[in-house]
C-alpha positions, 0 to 999 in steps of 0.5 A, a space after each residue: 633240429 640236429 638229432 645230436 642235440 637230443 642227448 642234452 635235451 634229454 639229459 636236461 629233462 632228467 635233471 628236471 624230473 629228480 629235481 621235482 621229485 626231491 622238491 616238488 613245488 611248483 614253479 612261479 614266475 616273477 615279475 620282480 627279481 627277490 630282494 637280495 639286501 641284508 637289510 630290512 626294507 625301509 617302512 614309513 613313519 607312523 604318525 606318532 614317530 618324530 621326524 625331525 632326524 635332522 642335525 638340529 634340536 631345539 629345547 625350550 622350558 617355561 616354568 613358574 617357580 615359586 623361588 629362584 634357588 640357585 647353587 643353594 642360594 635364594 637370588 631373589 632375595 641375595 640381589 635385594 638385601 634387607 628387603 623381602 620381595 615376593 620371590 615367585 617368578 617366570 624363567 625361560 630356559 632355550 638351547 639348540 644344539 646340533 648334531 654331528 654325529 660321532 663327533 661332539 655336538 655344539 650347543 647354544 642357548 639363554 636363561 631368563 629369570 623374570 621377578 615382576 616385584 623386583 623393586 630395580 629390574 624384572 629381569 634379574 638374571 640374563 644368561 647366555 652360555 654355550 658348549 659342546 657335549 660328547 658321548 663316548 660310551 660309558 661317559 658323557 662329557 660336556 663342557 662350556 662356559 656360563 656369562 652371569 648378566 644382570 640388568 641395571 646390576 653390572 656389578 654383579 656380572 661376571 663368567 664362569 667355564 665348567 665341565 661335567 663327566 656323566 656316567 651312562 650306568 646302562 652300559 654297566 649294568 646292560 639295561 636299556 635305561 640308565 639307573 643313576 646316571 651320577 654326575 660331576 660338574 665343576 665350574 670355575 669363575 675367571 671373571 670375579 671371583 677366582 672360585 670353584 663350585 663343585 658339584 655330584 648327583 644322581 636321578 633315576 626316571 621311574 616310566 609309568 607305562 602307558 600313562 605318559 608320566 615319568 617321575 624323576 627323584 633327583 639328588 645333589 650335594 655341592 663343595 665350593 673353594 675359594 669363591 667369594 659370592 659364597 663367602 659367610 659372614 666371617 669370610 669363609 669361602 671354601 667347604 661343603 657348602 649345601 645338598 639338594 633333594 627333589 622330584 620332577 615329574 613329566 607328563 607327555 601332553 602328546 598323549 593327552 592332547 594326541 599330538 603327533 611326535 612329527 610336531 614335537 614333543 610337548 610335555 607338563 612339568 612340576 617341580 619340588 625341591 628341599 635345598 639346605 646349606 651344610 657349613 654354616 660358615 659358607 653363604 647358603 639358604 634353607 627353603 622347600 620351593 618348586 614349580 610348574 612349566 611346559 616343555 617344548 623339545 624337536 
């Protein structure tokens, strides 16, 4: 080796020598170069995790109830006048909706209400309805349309499109969860009657920590115009016309039965209202009803 390249090797070392007297831990060598990302390193799912970060969601109900009320009005008994039917019955109640990310998610889906001592048909009430919903922080919007059928009563068919504006209150008051979540929905019957029906509530989910059970109070008062299916006795169709009062209560069964969220989420749900018209003018029904069903969401 040449002796002029002595004066850097030796100004090297010297760097070396300060740089270990100011940090004198030791050098290691490594086969892998240090991960320079930002970002956490990606970790598998645990098996009580769902999986199903797809752009498809299924979300099926079975319940028992012990009336079908619905708007403020018992249909087991408005589709049998003067007759007086055990009004206890099976309801289906299934949607898919699909994810599109920052763009509104389209849903479709079917209710069956199933009366097996209905004296014209079982199924008293098929209803197919779809959409679409939309968060856009503070709100949720959603809106669709409802098509009424009624077996061996084509009668009583008809169709309806409405809309709903949800409130995501833990925006407002920075929480995790929503506090009330209030809510409107209005929806107006092209096909038969012409009408508006009118609708405001408010929940809250009281979590039960570590249990699996959440209860939910829920509350709603409805104003109808100009729809004849409510109109009284003396044809009145338009005015505040009934107020709900209830309880659901939720209980995860995949933590009873420890099932993996991977298969989806299963849960036991019962169901107790108190339903009350309001204008005595207006077509409505007084009754304490409820239920119980299980639930099936992924």
């Amino acid at each position: 080796m040449s002796h002029r390249a002595w004066p850097g090797a030796a100004a090297t070392l010297v760097l070396a020598a300060c740089a270990y007297a100011e940090d004198p831990t030791p050098f290691k060598l490594s086969a892998d170069p240090p991960d320079q990302s930002i970002y956490a390193l990606p970790t598998p799912a645990s098996p009580h995790e769902g999986v199903n970060a797809g752009g498809v969601n299924l979300d099926i109900k079975l319940n028992y109830f012990t009336d079908y009320v619905y708007r403020g009005v018992n249909r087991g008994e408005a589709l049998n006048p003067g007759e007086t039917p055990s009004n206890a019955n099976f309801q289906f109640d299934g949607n898919v909706s699909f994810n599109l990310g920052k763009y509104p998610h389209p849903f479709i889906g079917v209710f069956t209400n199933v009366l097996t001592s209905d004296p014209i048909s079982n199924f008293q009430e098929v209803r197919p309805f779809l959409g679409a919903k939309w968060k856009i922080r503070p709100f949720i919007i959603a809106g669709g349309v409802n098509l009424y059928t009624f077996p061996d009563r084509s009668d009583q068919d008809t169709s309806e499109a409405w809309v709903q504006i949800t409130l995501d209150d833990a925006v407002i008051f920075r929480a995790e969860q929503p506090f009330l979540s209030p809510y409107v929905y209005a929806a107006y019957d092209y096909d038969r009657y012409d009408g508006w029906y009118v609708e405001a509530g408010v929940k809250h989910d009281f979590v039960i920590e570590k249990t699996g059970l959440t209860i939910t109070p829920v509350a709603d008062v409805a104003y109808v115009a100009s729809h004849g299916y409510f109109a009284g006795a003396e044809g009145d169709d338009t005015g505040f016309h009934h107020y709900d009062v209830g309880v659901v209560a939720n209980y995860s069964l995949n933590l009873l039965l420890n099932i993996p969220q991977r298969y989806g989420q299963w849960s036991l749900n019962g169901y107790l209202y108190y339903t009350d018209g309001i204008d005595d003018e207006l077509r409505s029904d007084s009754s304490i009803w409820g239920g119980i069903g299980i639930e099936f969401a992924y």
